[in-house]
C-alpha positions as CSV (number, residue, x, y, z in Angstrom):
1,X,-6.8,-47.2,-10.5
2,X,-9.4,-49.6,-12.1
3,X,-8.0,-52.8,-13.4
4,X,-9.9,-55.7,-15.3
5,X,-9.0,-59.0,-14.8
6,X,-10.7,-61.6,-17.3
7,X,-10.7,-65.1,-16.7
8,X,-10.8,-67.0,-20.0
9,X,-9.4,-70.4,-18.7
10,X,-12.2,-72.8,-19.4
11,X,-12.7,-75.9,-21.8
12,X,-16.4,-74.8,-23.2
13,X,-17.4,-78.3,-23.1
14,X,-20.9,-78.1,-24.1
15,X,-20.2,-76.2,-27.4
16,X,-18.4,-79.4,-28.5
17,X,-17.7,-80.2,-31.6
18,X,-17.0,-76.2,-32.4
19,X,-15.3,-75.7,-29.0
20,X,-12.3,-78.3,-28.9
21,X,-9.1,-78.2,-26.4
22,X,-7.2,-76.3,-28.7
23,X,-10.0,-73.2,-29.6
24,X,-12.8,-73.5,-26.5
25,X,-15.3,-71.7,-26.4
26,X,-14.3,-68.0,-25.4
27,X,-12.4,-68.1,-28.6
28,X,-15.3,-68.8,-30.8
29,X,-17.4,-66.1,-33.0
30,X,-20.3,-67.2,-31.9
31,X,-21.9,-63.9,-32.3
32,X,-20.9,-61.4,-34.9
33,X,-17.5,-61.0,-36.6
34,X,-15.5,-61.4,-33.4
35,X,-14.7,-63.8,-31.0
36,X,-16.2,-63.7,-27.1
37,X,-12.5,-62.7,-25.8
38,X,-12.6,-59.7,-28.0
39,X,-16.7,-58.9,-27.1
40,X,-16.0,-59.0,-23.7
41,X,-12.4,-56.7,-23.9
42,X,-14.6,-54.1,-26.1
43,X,-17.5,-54.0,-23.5
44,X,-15.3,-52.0,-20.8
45,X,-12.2,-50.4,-22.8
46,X,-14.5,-47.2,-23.0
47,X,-13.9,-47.5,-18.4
48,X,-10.7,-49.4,-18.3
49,X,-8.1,-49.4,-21.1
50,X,-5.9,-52.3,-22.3
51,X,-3.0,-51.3,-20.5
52,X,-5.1,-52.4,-17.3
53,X,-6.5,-55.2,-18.8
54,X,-5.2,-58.7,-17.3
55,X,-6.3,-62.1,-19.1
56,X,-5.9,-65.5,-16.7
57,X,-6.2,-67.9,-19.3
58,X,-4.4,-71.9,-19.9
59,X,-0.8,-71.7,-20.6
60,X,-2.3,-73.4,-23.5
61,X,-4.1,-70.4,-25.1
62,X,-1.4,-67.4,-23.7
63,X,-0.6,-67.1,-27.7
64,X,-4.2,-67.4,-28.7
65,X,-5.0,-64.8,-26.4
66,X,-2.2,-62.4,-27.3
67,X,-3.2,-62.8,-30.7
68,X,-6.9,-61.9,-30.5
69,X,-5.8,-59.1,-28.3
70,X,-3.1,-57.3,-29.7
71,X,-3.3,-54.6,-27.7
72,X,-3.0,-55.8,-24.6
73,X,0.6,-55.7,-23.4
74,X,2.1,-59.3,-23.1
75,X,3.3,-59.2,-19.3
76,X,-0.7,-59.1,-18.8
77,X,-1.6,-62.5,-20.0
78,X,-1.2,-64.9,-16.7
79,X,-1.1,-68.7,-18.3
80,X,-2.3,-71.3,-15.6
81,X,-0.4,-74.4,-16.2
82,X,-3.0,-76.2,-14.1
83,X,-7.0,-75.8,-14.0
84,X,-8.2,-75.0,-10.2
85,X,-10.9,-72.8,-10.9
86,X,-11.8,-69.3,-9.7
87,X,-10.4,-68.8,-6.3
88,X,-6.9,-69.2,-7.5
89,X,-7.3,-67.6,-10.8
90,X,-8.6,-64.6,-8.7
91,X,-5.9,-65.1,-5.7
92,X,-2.6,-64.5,-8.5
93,X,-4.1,-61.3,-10.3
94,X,-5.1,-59.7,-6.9
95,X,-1.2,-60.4,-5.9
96,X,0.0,-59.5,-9.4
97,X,-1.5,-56.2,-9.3
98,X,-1.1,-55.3,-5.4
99,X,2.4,-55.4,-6.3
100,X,1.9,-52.9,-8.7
101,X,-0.8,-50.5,-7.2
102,X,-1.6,-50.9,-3.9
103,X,-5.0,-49.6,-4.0
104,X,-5.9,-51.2,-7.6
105,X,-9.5,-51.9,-7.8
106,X,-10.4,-55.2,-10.1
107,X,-12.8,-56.0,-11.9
108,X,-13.4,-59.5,-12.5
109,X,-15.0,-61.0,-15.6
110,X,-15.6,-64.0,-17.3
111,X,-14.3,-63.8,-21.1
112,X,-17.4,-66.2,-22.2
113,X,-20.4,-64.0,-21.6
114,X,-22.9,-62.5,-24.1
115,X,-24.6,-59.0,-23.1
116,X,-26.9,-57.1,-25.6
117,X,-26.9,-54.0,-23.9
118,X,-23.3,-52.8,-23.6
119,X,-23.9,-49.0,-22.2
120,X,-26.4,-50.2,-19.1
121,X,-23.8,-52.5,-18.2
122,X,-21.1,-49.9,-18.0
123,X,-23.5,-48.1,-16.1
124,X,-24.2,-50.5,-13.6
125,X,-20.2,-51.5,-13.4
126,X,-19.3,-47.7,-12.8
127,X,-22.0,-48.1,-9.3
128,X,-20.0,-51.4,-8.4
129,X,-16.7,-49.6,-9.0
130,X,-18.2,-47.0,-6.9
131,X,-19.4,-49.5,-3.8
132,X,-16.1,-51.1,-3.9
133,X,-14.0,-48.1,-3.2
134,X,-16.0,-46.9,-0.4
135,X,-14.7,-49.3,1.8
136,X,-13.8,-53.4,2.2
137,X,-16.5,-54.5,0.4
138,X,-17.2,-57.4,-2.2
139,X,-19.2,-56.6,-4.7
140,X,-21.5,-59.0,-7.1
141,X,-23.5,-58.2,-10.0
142,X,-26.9,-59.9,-9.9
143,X,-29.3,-60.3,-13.4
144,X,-33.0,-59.3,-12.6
145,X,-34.1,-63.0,-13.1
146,X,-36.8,-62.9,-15.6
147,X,-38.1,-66.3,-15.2
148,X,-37.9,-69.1,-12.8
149,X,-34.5,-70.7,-14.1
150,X,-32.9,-73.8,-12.7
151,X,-29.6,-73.2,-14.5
152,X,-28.2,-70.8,-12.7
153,X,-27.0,-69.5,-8.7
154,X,-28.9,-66.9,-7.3
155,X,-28.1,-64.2,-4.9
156,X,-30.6,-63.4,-2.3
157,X,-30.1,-59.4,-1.8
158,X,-31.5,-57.4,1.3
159,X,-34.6,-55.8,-0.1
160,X,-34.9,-53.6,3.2
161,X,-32.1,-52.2,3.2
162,X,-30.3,-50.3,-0.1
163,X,-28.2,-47.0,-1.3
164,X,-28.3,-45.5,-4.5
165,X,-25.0,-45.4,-6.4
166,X,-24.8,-43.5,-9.6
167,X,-28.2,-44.4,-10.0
168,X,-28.3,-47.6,-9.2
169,X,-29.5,-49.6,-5.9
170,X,-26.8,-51.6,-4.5
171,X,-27.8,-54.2,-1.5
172,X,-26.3,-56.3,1.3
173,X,-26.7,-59.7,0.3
174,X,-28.0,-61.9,2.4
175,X,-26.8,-65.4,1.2
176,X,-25.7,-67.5,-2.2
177,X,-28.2,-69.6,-3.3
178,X,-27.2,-73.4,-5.1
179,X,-29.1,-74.0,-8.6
180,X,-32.3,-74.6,-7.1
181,X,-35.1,-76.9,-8.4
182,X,-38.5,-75.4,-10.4
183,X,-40.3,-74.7,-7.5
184,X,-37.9,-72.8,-5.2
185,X,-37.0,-71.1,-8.5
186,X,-40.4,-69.6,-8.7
187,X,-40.8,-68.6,-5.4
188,X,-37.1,-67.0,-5.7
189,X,-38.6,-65.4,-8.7
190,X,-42.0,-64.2,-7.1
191,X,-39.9,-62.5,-4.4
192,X,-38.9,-60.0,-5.9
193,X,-34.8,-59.9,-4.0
194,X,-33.2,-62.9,-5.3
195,X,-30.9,-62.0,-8.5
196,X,-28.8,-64.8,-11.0
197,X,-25.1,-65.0,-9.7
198,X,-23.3,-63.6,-12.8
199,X,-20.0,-64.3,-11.8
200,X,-18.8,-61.0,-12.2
201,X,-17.0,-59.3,-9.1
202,X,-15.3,-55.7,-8.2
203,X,-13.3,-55.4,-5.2
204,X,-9.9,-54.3,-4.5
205,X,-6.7,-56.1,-4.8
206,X,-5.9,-55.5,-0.9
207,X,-9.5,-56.7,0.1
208,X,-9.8,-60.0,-1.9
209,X,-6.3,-60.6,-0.6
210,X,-7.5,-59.9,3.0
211,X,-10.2,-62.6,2.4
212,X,-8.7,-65.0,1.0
213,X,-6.0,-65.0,4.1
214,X,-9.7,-65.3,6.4
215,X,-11.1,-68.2,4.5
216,X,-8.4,-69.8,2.1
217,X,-5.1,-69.4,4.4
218,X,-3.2,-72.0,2.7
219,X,-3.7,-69.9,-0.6
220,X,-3.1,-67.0,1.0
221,X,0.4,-68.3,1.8
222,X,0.9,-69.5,-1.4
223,X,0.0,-66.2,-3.3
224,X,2.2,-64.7,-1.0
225,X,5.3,-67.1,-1.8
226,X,4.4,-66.5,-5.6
227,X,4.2,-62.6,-5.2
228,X,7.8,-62.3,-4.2
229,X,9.0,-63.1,-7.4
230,X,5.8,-62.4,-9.7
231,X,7.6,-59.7,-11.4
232,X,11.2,-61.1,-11.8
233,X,12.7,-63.8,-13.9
234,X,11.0,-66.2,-11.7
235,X,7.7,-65.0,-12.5
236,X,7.3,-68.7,-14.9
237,X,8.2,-70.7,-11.9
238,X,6.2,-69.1,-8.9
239,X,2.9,-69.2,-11.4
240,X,3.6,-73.0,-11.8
241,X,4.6,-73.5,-8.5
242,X,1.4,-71.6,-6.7
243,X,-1.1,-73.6,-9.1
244,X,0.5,-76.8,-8.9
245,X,0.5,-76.4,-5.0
246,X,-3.1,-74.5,-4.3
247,X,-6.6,-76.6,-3.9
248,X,-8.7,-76.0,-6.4
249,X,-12.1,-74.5,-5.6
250,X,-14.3,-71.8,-7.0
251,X,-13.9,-68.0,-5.4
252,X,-18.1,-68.6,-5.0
253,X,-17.6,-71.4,-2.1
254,X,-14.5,-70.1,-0.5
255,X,-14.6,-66.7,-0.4
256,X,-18.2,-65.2,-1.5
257,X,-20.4,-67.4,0.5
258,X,-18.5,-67.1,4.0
259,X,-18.0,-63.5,3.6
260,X,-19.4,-60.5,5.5
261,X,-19.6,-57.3,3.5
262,X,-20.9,-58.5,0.1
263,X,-22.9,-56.4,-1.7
264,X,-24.8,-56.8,-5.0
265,X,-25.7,-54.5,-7.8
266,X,-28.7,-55.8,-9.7
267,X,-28.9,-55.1,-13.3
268,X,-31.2,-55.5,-16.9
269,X,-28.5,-55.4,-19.7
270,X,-29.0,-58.3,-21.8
271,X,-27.2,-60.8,-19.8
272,X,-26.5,-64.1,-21.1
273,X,-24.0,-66.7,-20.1
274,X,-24.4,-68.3,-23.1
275,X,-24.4,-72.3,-21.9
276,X,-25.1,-74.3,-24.4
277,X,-26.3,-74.3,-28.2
278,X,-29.7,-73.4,-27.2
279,X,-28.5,-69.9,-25.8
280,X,-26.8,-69.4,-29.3
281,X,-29.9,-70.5,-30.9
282,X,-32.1,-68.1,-28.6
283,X,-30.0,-65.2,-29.1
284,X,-29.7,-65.8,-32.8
285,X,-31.4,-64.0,-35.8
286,X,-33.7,-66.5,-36.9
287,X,-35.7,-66.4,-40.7
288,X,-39.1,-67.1,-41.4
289,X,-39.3,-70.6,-40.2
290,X,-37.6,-69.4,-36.8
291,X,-34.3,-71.2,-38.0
292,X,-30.8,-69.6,-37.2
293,X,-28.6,-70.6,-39.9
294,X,-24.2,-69.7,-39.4
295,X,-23.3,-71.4,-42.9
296,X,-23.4,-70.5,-46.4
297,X,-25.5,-73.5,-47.6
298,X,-28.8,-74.7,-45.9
299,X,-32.3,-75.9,-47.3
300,X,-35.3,-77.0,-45.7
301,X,-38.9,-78.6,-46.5
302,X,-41.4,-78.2,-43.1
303,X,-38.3,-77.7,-40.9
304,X,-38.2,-74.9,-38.2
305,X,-36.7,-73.7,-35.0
306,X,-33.5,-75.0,-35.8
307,X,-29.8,-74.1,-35.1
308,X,-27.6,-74.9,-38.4
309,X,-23.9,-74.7,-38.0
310,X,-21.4,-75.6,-41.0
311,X,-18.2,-74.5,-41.3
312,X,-17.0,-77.0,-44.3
313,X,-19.0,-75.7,-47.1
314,X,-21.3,-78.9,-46.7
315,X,-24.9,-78.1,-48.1
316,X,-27.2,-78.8,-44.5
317,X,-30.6,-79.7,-45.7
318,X,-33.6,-80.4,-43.0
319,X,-36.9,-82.2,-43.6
320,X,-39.3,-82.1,-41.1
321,X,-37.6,-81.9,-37.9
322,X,-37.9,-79.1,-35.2
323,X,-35.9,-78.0,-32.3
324,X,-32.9,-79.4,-33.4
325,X,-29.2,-78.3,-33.0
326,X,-27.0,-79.3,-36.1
327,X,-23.3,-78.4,-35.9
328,X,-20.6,-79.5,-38.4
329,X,-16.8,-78.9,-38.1
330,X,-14.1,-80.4,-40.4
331,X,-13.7,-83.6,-37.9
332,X,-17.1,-84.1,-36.6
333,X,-21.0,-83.4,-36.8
334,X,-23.5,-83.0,-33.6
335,X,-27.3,-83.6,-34.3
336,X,-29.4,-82.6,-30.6
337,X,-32.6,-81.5,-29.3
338,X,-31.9,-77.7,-28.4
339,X,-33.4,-78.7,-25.2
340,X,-31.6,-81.4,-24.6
341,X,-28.2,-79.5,-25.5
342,X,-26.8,-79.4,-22.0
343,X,-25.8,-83.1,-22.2
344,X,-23.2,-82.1,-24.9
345,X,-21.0,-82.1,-22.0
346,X,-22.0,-86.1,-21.8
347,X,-20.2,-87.0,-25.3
348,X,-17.0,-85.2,-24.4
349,X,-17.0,-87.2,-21.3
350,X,-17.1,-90.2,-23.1
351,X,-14.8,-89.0,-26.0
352,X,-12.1,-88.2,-22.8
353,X,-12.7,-92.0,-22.3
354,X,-11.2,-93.2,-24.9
355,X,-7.9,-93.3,-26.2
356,X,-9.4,-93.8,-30.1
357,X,-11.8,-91.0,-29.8
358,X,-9.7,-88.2,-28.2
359,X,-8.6,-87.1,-31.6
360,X,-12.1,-85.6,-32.1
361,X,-11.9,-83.3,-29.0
């Protein structure tokens, strides 16, 4: 059978001061009346339903996630006790649910991504599902780049050779490709065969495992150790002991760039990681001065292209500024270029520096 596994671990730094250590970012309704967890759960219950839905997430935010999920059984929800990144996140559901279904297929998302066009998605996921249970193959979904973007890894796919899938093209990949600078990102573009990495794999559990034993054998061991009592009374203490014992490292560099028999499914459905305020604002409905306003009061005088974010009730008023993100939570207040929201991540570092100025994170 189909599983999903959704990792929904991370801090959501650069969505600081609305994403804080106690509520990050995949938490957040940032788009609509529910929270990126619960988009991302509703995208692919209509292919996989909840009762084969596993959530890796901080031991944290195990309650946070059982209560924005409801109908996911409990036993589902994996809480890492220590971050270490994809590989291992990947490593324990593959074991968790080998030990249940020894040809379970997974699906691996991120719980903090924002797609417009739900049904071509499914579409292309049912052709990845597809690939993956022909054989031992990885599988990727690539995004159609759309312009020359420095943000993002890109997967160079083997234009000459391709099968169709429930009507979709699915390629060897050639390599993984770094964030590349302007120039190599518009010849990538020009190409026509390089695709953003998503971060969104299918495989099966026995296949990922297989790998990582090729290319990560000391977490292969590990996983191994854990397994044995994944589904006892022990299952607390093997979790804790795998993560506090595993490197950490992404499943990108240890697994999908070494591999063999990746394959990627390129796809158009309104893809968005969603990396910083100036994703929110470009995905945002905006009014006539091309502001994007989530609050109940705002006022403006010759001020446009604005994000406004107030969650106390302030009134936000604007005079003659552009470009700006403005987001206010009950304990702090942000003011940035949207184009220079990516050093968000900058003032938490230096907020994690001191001891006074924790409290604010």
């Amino acid at each position: 059978m189909t599983y999903a596994v959704i990792m929904a671990g991370g801090s959501g730094t650069r969505f600081w001061p609305k994403s804080t250590k106690e509520l990050p970012k995949q938490f957040l309704k940032l788009f609509g009346e529910k929270t990126m967890l619960q988009n991302t759960v509703d995208r692919i219950k209509e292919e996989i339903p909840l009762e084969r839905v596993l959530v890796v997430t901080n031991d944290r935010y195990v309650d946070i996630v059982k209560d924005q999920l409801p109908g996911i059984p409990a036993h589902n929800v994996v809480g890492e006790p220590v971050a270490k990144n994809t590989a291992p996140c990947v490593a324990i559901a593959a074991e968790l649910l080998h030990k249940k279904d020894e040809e379970a297929v997974m699906v691996v998302l991120p719980a903090d991504h924002h797609i417009t066009k739900p049904d071509k998605f499914r579409d292309i996921l049912r052709s990845a599902i597809s690939k993956a249970k022909q054989d031992n193959f990885l599988v990727t979904i690539g995004i159609k780049p759309d312009r020359p973007e420095t943000g993002y890894g890109y997967i160079h796919g083997n234009d000459k050779i391709s099968e169709e899938l429930e009507d979709h093209i699915v390629h060897p990949v050639r390599s993984f490709k770094e964030k590349p600078d302007l120039e190599t990102a518009r010849d990538f573009l020009k190409s026509g065969d390089y695709f953003w990495n998503s971060g969104m794999f299918v495989w099966s559990a026995s296949t990922i495992l297989n790998e990582v034993s090729s290319y990560l054998p000391d977490m292969f061991k590990l996983v191994k150790e854990a397994g044995e009592s994944l589904y006892g009374e022990g299952h607390d203490a093997a979790v804790d002991h795998f993560y506090n014992s595993c490197e950490s490292i992404s499943i990108d560099y240890g697994i999908m760039e070494n591999s063999k028999d990746v394959f990627v499914v390129p796809g158009e459905f309104g893809w968005n990681d969603v990396g910083s305020w100036t994703a929110v604002y470009d995905l945002g409905e905006k009014d006539q001065q091309g502001n994007v306003v989530n609050g109940s009061f705002f006022t403006q005088s010759a001020a446009g292209n604005n994000y406004i974010s107030s969650e106390s009730g302030k009134m936000i008023s604007l005079v003659g500024v552009e470009g700006l993100a403005v987001v206010e939570t009950e304990n702090a207040i942000l003011v940035c270029k949207l184009d220079q929201a990516q050093k968000v991540k900058d003032i938490v570092n230096q907020l994690n520096e001191s001891e006074e100025l924790k409290k604010f994170l």
